[in-house]
N, C-alpha and C positions, 0 to 999 in steps of 0.2 A: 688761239684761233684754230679754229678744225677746218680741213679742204675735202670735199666729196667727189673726185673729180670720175667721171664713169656715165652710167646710165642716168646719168638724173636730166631731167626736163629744161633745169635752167641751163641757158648757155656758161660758158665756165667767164667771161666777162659779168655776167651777171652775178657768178658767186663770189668774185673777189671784190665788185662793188659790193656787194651785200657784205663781207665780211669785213669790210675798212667803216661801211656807215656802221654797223653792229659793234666793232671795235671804238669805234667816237662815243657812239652814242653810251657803250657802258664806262670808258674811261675814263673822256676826253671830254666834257662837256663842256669843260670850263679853259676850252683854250683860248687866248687872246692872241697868240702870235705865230702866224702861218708858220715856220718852219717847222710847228710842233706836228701839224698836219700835213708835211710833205714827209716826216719821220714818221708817222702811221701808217701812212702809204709804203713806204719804202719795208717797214718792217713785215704789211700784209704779204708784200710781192714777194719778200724772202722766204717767209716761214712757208706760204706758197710752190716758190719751184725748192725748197729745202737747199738756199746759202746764206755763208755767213756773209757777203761781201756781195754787192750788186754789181761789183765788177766779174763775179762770177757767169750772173747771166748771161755776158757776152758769149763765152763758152760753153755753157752747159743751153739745151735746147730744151726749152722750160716751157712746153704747150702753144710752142708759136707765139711768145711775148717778145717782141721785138725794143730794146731800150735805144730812145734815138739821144743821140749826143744834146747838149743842153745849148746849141745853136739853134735848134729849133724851137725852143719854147724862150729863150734867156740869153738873145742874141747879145746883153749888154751884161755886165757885171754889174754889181747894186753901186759899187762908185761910182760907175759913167753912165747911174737915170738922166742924168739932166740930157743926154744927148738926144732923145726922144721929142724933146723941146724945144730944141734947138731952133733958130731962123730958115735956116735950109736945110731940109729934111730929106732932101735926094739920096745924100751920102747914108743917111740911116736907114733908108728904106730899098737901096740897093743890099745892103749888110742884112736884112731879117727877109730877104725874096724867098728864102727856103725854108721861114721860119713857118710853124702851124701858129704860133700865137709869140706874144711879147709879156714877159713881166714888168708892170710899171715900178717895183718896188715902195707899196703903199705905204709904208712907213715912212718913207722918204718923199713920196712924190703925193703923198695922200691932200697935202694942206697947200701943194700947189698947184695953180689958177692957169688955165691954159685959153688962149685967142684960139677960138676956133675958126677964124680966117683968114688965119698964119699960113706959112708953108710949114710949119714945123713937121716930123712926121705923126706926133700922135696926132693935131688937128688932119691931116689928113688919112689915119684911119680911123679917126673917130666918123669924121663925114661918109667914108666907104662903108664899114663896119658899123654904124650906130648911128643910121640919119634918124631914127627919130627921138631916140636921147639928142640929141644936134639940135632938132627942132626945137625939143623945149628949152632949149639951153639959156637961150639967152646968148649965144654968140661966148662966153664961156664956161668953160667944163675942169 
């Protein structure tokens, strides 16, 4: 992977996007299992700010790439998907208030059937987030 980073026209988010889909597209074509393409990513950001360890970014000040704790995307460990399903979804949705998004962990949660007029919390962000996947749903997703 080559980084150009200076006088060029794209913004430097656009060149590490372009360099992770460039990197799939000649590799990776043939992935079937997301963690391979959360290790592409991880490997563009290194070669990127030049470390061997992403716990390096934290220290080294790598063009304003900010790494945020994995509360924020992956409030739950892939053991405890089911709690996304859960009947009373308060407690899980006080736990991701600071989250940008949720992993459902599709391996696991892929082949199961959720009431979308549960209180669970994914039924309730699915109906915030995705009324109109909701709409077609059929009442389940």
């Amino acid at each position: 992977m080559k980084f150009n980073v200076g006088n060029e026209t794209k913004t430097l988010l656009n060149e590490i996007i372009s360099n992770i889909i460039d990197d799939f597209e000649n590799n990776h074509m043939h992935i079937s299992n997301t963690n391979e393409l959360s290790e592409i990513i991880t490997d563009c950001l290194k070669s990127f700010c030049g470390i061997n360890n992403m716990s390096e970014i934290i220290a080294k000040n790598c063009s304003g790439i900010k790494i945020y704790p994995s509360i924020y995307f992956m409030p739950y460990r892939q053991d405890k998907w089911k709690r996304y399903f859960d009947k009373n979804g308060v407690k899980v949705l006080n736990k991701i208030k600071r989250s940008y998004g949720v992993h459902l962990w599709e391996n696991k949660s892929g082949d199961f059937r959720s009431d979308l007029n549960s209180n669970s919390a994914f039924a309730g962000l699915a109906r915030k987030h995705c009324p109109q996947i909701v709409k077609y749903s059929k009442g389940y997703i």
